[in-house]
N, C-alpha and C positions, 0 to 999 in steps of 0.2 A: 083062524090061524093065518099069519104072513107067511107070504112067501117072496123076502126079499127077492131072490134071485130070477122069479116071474117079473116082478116091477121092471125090472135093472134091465132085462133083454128086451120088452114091449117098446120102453124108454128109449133102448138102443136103435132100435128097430125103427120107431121113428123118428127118430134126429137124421138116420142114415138116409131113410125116404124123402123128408122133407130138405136135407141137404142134396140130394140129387133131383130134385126140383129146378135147383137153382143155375145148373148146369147145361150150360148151352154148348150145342155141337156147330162148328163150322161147317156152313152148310157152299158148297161147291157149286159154282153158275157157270154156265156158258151161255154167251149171247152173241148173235151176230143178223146180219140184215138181208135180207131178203130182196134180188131186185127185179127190173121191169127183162119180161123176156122178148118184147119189143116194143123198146122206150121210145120209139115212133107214133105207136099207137093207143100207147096208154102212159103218157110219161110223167103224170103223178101216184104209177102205181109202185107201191111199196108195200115192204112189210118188216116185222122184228120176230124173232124166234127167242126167247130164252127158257133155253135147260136147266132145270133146278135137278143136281145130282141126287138123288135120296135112297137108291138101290140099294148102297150097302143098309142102312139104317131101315127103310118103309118096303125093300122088295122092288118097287118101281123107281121110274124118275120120271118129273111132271114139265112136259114139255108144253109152253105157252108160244101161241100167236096170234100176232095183231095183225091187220093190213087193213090197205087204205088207198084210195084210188083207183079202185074196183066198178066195174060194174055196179046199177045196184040193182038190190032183190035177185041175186044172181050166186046159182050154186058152185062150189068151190071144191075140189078133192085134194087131198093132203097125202102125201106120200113120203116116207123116210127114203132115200135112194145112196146107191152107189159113189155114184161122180153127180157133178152138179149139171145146169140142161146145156151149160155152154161147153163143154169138151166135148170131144168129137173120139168115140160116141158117146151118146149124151147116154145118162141115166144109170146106165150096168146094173145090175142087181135091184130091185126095189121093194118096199113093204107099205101098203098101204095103212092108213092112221086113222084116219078121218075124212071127215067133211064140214065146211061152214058155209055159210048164206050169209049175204053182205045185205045191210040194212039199206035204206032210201037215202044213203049218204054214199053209200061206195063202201063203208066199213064195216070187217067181219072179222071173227077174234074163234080160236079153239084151243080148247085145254085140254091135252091126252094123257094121261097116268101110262103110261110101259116103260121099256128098260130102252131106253135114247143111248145113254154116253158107251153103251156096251151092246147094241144093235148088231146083227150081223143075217146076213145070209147064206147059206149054203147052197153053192153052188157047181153044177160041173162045165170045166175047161180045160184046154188043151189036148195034144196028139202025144201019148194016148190019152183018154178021157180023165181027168183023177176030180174028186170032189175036193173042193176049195172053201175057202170061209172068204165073203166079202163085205167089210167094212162097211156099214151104214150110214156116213155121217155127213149126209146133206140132206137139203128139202125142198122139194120141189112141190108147185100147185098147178094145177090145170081146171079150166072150166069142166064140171060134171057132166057138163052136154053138149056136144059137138054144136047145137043149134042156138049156143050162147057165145058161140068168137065172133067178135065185131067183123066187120069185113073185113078190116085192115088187117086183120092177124090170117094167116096160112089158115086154109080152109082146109082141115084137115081132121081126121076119126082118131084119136089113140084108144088103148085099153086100160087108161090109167084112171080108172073109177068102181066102185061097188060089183055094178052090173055087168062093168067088160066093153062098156062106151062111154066116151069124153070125149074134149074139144084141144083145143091146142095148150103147150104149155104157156102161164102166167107169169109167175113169179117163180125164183129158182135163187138159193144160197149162189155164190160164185165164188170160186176159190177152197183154200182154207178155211173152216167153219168153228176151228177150236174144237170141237168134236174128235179128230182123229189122235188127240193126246189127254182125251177127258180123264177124269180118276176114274 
């Protein structure tokens, strides 16, 4: 026995699938550059950061980096932060991302899946105390080991690593990032 009206909806059914195949979403970038945090001492270091938006569509958004004129064989901590390393005070609010190790070039690269363009932390400020939301959208990198800053750079301990020890800041977004208007 037929059962036209089984054919006619299967049929339906995949025309509909295979024309939403063909269907491409504009996908949302932010990119901006990463610089030397004393270009005295390291003054071919650099880097690129780009944001591919994908939160609304994938849950995350996949933040890529490059740098280059680094140290090399030399470990790297990756921080989303508040303000960039150059305002005063530097950093406000931060969330740690990652880490990457530069090859026997100076060049090291990381790829993090979270939510970048919509990043925040919560935190408290002012008299009286109230808790606040602050904006995430720069990045900053530090050596993972105090006992990795060349001399030239401020000999100095931060907490901006895994363990709760690092080296001085590297590279740091400056300014406006495009981040603080992402979709």
């Amino acid at each position: 026995m037929k059962r036209p009206g089984l054919s006619a909806t299967i049929l339906s059914f995949a025309l509909t699938a295979l024309g939403g195949l063909g269907t491409a979403h504009a996908l949302d970038v932010t990119t901006f550059d990463l610089v030397s945090r004393v270009p005295s001492c390291l003054p071919d270091a650099r880097g690129q950061v780009i944001v591919l938006h994908k939160e609304e569509t994938h849950g995350v958004d996949t933040l890529l980096l490059s740098a280059s004129g680094l140290p090399a064989n030399t470990e790297f901590t990756v921080f989303l932060t508040e303000s960039d390393a150059f305002t005063s005070p530097p950093f406000g609010a931060s969330e740690y991302i990652g880490d990457f190790t530069t090859n026997a070039a100076g060049r090291g690269s990381l790829k993090v899946d979270t939510i970048v363009g919509e990043a925040f932390a919560s935190t408290v400020s002012g008299t009286p105390p109230a808790r606040v939301r602050a904006e995430l959208d720069h990045v900053v990198i530090w050596f993972a080991d105090p006992s990795d800053n060349p001399t030239c750079f401020p000999n100095i301990t931060t907490p901006f690593d895994g363990d709760g020890v690092a080296g001085a800041t590297v590279l740091s977004s400056q300014g406006p990032t495009g981040l603080e208007t992402s979709p």
